[in-house]
N, C-alpha and C positions, 0 to 999 in steps of 0.2 A: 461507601457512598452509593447511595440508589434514586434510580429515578421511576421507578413501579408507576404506570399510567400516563408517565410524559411524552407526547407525542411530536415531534420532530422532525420537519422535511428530513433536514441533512444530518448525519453523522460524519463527525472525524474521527477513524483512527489511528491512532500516533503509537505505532511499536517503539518497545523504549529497554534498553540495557543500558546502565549506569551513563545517564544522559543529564545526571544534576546541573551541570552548567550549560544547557539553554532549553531544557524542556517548559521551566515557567514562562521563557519570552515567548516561546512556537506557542505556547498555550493563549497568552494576552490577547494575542490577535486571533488567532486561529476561531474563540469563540464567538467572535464575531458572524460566523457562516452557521455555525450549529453546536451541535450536542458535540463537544470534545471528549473522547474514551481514549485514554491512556493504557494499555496494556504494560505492563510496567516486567521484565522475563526474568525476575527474580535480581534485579539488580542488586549490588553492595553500597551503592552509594543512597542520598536522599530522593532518587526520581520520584518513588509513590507518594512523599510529605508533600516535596514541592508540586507537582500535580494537583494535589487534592487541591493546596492551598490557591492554585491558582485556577480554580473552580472547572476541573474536569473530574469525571467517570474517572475511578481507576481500577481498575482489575489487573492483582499482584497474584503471579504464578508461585508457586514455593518454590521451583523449582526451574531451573531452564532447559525452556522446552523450544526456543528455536522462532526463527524471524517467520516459520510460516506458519505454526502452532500459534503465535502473536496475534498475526491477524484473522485466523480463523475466529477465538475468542472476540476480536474486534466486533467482526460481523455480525456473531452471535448477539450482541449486546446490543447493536445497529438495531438489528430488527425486532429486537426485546422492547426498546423505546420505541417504536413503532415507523422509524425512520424508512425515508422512501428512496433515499439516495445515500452513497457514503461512499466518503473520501480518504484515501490511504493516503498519509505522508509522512515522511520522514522527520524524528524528536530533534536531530542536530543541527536546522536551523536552516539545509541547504536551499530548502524550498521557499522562497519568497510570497509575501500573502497577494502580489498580484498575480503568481501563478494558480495558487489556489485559487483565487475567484475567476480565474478562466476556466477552471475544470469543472467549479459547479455552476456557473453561465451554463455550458456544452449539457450537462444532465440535464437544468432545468430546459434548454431547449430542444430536448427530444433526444439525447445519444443513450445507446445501450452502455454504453462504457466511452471514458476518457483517458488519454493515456497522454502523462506529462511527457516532450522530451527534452531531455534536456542537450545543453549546449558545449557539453564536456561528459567523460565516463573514465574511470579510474583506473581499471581493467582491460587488460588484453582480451577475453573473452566475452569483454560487453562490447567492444569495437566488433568483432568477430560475428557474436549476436545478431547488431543491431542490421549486419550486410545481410545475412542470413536474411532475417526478417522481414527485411525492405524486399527483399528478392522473393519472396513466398505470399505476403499477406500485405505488403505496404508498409509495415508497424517497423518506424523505424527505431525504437528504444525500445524493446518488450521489456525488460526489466529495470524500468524508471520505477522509483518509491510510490510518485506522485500518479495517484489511478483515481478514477470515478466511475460510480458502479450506480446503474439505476435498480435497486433491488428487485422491485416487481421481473427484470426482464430475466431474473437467475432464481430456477429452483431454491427454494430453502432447504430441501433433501440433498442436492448436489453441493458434495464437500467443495469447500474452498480451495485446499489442497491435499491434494492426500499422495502425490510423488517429491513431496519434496522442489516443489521448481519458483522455488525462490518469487512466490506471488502469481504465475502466467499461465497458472491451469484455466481461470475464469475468461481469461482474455483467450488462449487456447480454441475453450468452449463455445464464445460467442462470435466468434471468426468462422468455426464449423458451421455453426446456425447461421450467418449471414447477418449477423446483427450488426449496426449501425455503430464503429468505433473512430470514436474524431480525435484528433491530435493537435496537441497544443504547444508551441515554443515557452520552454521553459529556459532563463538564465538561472544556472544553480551559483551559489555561494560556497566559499571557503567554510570548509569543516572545520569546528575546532578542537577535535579529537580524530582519532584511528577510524576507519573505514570497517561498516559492523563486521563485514565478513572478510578482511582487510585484502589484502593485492600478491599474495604467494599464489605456488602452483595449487595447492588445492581449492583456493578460493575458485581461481581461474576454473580450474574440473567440475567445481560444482555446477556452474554458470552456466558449461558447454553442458553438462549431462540436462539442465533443464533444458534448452535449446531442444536436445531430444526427446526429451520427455514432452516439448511442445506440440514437437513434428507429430506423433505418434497420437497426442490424444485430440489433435486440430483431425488427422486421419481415423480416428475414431479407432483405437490399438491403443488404451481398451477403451473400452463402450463409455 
């Protein structure tokens, strides 16, 4: 499915592993705000049928390539349609559509970036994070699904992620630059499947290692 020439304040995009039972409802509403792109990470179930059918963008990986490889592709596709803003959230339904319309409210009214937070975290080392955060930059969720990115304010050369930090390299970047990131109460919902990167100790490790990988490139280590 393509949209060559369609020009589009907002994008959404919705990362998605075998997410068949509720990628079509996040999708019904979700277009309501803009251009929906489905990144679909090679799932086994129907995600990419039901997507298309429920009139989004889908771009199928052959292969799984990983929740931040997901949405780098996202973006790419964001700014392919010509879009001026885009919205990360998650295919399993946590994110509520009156969260969503507060996060693209905040883009269209001037923020560099928005960051959902939410009202619950699943993980020990997103509790641990979010203290972290609060104590260094204010940012009390950095690894909420639910983000808003004004694209003009972030290079198109500068990768999305390229340490692996679970989405927080951008947010990272524009905390170094002093750019303008508002925060929104989000109430999330009951998942109705397994948590993507689920609640073991390596889940946990991965989470703290981005926290690091935060510090390091918010300090400019590396460039």
């Amino acid at each position: 499915m393509t949209h060559e020439g369609t020009r589009n304040p907002m994008a959404l995009v919705i990362p998605a592993f075998n997410e068949a039972a509720t990628i079509a409802s996040v999708i019904a509403w979700a277009r309501e705000f803009g251009q929906v792109i489905v990144v679909d990470d090679a799932s086994r179930d129907a995600t990419s049928d039901l997507a298309a059918r429920a009139g989004a963008q889908v771009l199928r990986s052959a292969t799984n390539r990983g929740y931040e490889a997901s949405l780098a592709a996202g973006f790419e596709a964001a700014r392919a349609i010509g879009a001026r803003y885009c919205v990360t959230l998650d295919a399993d339904g946590q994110h509520p559509r009156e969260a969503v319309a507060a996060v693209c409210e905040g883009l269209r009214g001037g923020a560099d970036m928005v960051v959902g937070v939410r009202d619950r975290r699943q993980r020990l080392a997103e509790h641990v994070a979010a203290g972290c955060s609060r104590l260094l930059w204010g940012i009390a969720d950095p690894f909420s699904g639910l983000k808003g990115y004004r694209l003009e304010s972030f290079d198109a050369r500068e990768p999305f992620d390229r340490h692996r930090m679970v989405g927080t390299e951008l947010l990272a970047r524009c905390l170094r630059r002093k750019g303008r990131v508002l925060q929104v109460p989000i109430s999330t919902r009951e998942r109705l499947d397994a948590p993507r990167f689920g609640s073991s100790l390596r889940a946990n490790l991965r989470l703290l290692r981005a926290l690091a990988w935060m510090v390091l490139v918010y300090a400019g280590i590396p460039s």
